[in-house]
C-alpha positions in Angstrom: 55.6 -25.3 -8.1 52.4 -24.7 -10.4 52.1 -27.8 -12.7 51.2 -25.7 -16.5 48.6 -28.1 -18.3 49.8 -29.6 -22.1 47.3 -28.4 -23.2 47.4 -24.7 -22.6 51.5 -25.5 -23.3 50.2 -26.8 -27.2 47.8 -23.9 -27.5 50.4 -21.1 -26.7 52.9 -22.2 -28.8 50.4 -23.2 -31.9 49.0 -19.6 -31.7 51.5 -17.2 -30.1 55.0 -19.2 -30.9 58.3 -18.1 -29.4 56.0 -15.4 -26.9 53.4 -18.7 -26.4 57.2 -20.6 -24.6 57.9 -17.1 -22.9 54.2 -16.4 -21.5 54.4 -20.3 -20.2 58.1 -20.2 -18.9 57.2 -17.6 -16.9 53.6 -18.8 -15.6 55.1 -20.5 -12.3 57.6 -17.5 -11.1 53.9 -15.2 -11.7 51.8 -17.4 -9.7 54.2 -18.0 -6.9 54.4 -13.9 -6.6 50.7 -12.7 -6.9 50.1 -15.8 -4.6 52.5 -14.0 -1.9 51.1 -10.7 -2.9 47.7 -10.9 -2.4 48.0 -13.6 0.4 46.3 -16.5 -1.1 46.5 -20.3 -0.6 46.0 -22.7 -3.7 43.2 -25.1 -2.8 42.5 -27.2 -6.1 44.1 -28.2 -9.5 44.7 -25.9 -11.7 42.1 -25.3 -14.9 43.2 -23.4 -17.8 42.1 -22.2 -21.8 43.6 -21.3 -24.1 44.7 -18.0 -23.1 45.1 -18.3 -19.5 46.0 -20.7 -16.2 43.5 -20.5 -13.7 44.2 -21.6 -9.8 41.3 -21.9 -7.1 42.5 -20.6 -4.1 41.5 -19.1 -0.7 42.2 -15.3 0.1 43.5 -14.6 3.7 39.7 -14.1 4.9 38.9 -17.5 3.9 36.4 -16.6 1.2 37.6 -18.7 -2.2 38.7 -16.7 -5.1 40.7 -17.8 -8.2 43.7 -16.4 -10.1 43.7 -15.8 -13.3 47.0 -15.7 -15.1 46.5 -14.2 -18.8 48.7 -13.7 -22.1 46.8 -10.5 -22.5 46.1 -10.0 -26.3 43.7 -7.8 -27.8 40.5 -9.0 -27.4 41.4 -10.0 -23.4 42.9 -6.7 -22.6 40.1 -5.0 -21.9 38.1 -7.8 -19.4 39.1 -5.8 -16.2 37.4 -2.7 -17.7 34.1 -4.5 -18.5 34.0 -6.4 -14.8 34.7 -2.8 -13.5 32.0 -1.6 -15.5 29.4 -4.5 -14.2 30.5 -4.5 -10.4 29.3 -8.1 -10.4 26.2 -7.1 -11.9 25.7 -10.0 -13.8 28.8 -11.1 -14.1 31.8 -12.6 -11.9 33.3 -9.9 -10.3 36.6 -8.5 -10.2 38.8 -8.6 -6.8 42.2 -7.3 -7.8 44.0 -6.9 -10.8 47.2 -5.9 -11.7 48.1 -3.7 -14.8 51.6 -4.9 -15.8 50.9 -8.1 -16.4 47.1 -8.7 -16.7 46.8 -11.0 -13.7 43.3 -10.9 -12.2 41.4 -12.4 -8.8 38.0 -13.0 -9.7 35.3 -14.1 -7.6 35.3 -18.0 -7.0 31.9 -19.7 -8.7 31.1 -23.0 -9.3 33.4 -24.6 -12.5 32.0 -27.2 -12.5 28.7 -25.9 -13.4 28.1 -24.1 -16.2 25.2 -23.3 -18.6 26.1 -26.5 -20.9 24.1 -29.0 -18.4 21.2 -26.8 -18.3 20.8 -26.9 -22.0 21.3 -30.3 -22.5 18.2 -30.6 -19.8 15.9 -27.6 -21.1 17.6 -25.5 -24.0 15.0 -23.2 -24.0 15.9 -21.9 -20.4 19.7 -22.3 -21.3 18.5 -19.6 -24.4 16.5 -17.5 -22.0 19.0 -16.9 -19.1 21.8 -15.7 -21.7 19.5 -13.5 -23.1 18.8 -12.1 -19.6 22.6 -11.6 -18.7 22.8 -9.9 -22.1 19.6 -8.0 -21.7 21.9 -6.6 -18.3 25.1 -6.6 -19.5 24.6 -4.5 -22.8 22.5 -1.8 -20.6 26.1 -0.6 -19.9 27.7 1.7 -22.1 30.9 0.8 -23.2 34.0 2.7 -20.7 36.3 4.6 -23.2 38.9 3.1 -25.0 37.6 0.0 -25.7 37.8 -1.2 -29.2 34.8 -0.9 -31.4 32.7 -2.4 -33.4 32.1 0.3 -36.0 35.9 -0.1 -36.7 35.7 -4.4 -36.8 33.0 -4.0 -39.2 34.4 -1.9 -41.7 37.7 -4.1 -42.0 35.1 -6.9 -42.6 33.7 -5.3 -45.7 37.1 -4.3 -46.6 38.3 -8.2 -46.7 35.0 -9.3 -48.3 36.6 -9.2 -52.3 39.5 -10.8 -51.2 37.5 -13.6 -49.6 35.0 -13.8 -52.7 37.5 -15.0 -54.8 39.1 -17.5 -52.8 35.9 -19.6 -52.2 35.1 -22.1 -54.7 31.3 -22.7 -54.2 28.2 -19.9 -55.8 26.2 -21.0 -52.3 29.1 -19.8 -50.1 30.0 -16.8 -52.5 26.2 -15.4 -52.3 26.0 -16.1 -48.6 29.0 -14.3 -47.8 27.9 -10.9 -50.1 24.5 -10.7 -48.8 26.2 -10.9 -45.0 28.4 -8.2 -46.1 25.1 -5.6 -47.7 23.5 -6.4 -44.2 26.2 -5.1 -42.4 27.2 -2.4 -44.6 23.3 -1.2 -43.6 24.0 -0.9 -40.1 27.9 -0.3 -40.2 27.8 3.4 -39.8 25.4 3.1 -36.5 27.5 0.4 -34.7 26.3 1.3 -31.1 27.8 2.2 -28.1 26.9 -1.0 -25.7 29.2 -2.9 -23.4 29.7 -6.4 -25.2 30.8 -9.6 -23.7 31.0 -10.9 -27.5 31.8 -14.7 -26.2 28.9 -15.4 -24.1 28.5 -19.4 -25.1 27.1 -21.5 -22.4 30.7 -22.7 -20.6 31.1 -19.2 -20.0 28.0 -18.7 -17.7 29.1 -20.3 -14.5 26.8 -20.9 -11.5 27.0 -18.5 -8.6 26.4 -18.6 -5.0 24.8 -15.1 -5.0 23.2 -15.2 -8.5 22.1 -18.5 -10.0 24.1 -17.7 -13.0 27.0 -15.2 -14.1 29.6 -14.2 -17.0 33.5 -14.8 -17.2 35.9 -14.3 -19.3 34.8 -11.5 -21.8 36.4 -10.6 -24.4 34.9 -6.9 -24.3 33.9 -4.5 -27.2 31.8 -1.4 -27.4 28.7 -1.7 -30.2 25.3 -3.1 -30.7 24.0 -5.9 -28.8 23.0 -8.2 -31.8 26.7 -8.9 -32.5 26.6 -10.8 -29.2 23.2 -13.3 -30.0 25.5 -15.8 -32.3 27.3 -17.9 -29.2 23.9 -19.3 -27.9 22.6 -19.7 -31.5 25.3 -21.8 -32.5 25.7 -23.9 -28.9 24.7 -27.4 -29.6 23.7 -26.5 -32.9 20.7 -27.9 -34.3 19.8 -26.2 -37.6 15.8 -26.4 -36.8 16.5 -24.6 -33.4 17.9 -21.6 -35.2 14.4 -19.2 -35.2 13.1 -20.1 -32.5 16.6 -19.3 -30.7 17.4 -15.5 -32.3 13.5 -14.9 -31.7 13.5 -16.0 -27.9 17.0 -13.9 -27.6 15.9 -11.2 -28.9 12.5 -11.0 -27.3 14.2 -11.5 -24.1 16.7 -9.1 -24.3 14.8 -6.4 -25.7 16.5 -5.9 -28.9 15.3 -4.3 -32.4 14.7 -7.5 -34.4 16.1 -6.3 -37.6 19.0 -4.3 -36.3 20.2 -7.6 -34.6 19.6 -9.4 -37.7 21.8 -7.6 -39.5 24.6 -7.8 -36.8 24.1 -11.1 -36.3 24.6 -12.0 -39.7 27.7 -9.7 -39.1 29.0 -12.1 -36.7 28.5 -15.0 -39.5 30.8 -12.7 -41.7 33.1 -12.5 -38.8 33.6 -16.1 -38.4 33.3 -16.9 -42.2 36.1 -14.6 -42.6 38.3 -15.9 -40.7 38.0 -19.3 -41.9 39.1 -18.3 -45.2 42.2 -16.1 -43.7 42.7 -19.4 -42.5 43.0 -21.1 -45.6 40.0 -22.2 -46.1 37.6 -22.7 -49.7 34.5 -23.7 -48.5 32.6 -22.1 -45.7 31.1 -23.8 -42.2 27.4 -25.6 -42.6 26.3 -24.0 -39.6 27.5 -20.4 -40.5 25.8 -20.9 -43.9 22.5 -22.2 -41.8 22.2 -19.4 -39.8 22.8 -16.5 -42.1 20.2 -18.7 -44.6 17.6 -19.3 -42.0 17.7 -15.7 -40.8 17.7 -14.6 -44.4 14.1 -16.5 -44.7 15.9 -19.0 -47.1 
């Protein structure tokens, strides 16, 4: 019997309610089948986020693997696509999958090393290797049938009146608008790029054939400045904000002011969805990044 952690339990039900209980009632009946059906043997606790349960095991040839068991929603839906577009390259790669249920075997790497300890040693080198996984993960166009970013964008702007008037301070009002007029520059020319669009440092894992690759992406087709924001904002330190975007962007070969703009896009993204949530003042950090890359 697969023991399902409390955590993942809470997060299910606080985000997904009465399908949260079902995806979780059934979690140990789908483990016990794909671990029949693709003849594997479970060889250490079980990890999980919020999404998904995750079991290390060893496939029939004795090389380690781990199954992933997902609540497919929209932004996971399409990570099988994206690790079939990389072939490893990268990024973890993708052993089997199956369609009806979103259950993946993905390579085994090393969990309990990720890009997080690096940067606490040298965050400059944390900064540089995600902007050389994203340098080689964006040089592949997006599969078709992806969702994109053109289309995220414009519901942005769309929300942005609605948002104006429920926030309470002129700082967070101004901040927000002049997010929205950079994005409504680039909106029509949203790209055409395979995005990982969560690539913070606990999803760069170390790797027994690279030093370091992706997981878990949340894939969407557009311009690779909409993916700089997680390693600008990990361990955020406001002073470390330049220097960051500048070293990401140098490293990763982007168009400075196109990624500007997206980035700032991301801010939107995230300030939006902190007032959806309720809220009537927005995050410090989002304000310092959009301010610091607006030369405030």
């Amino acid at each position: 019997m697969v023991e399902i952690p409390d955590g993942l339990i809470e997060a299910q039900v606080t985000y997904n309610g009465d399908a949260g209980r079902e995806f979780i009632a059934a979690l140990p009946g789908r483990a016990a089948r794909f671990l029949e059906r693709w003849g594997l043997r479970r060889t250490g606790p079980v990890m999980h986020g919020v999404t998904a349960l995750v079991l290390p095991v060893e496939r029939a040839d004795g090389s380690g693997a781990v199954l992933k068991l997902v609540a497919v929603d929209e932004e996971s839906v399409g990570e099988p696509v994206a690790l079939r577009a990389w072939a490893g390259e990268g990024c973890v790669r993708l052993l089997e999958h199956d369609v009806d249920t979103g259950t993946l075997l993905l390579e085994r790497l090393d969990e309990g090393r990720d890009l997080a300890a690096l940067a606490r040693e040298d965050a400059r080198q944390a900064v540089v290797v995600v902007g050389e996984l994203l340098a080689r993960l964006t040089a592949v166009p997006a599969p078709a049938g992806l969702r994109g970013l053109g289309g995220m964008a414009a519901g942005m702007l769309e929300e942005v009146p609605r948002a104006l008037g429920q926030l309470v301070e002129a700082r967070d009002r101004r901040v927000l608008k002049d997010c929205a007029a950079a994005v409504a520059e680039v909106v029509g020319e949203p790209g055409d790029r395979l995005l990982h669009w969560d690539l913070h440092y606990e999803n760069v894992l170390a790797g027994r054939r690279e030093p370091w690759l992706a997981i878990d992406p949340k894939p969407l087709a557009g311009d690779p400045g909409f993916d700089l924001m997680p390693a600008i904002v990990n361990n955020f330190r406001a002073g470390d904000v330049r220097w960051r975007f500048d070293l990401l962007t140098e490293v990763a070969g982007l168009d400075r002011e196109r990624a500007r703009a997206w980035t700032l896009g991301r801010v939107l993204q995230n300030c939006l969805w902190d007032v959806a949530d309720g809220e009537e003042r927005l995050d410090e950090d989002q304000l310092t990044v959009a301010e610091v890359l607006m030369g405030r």
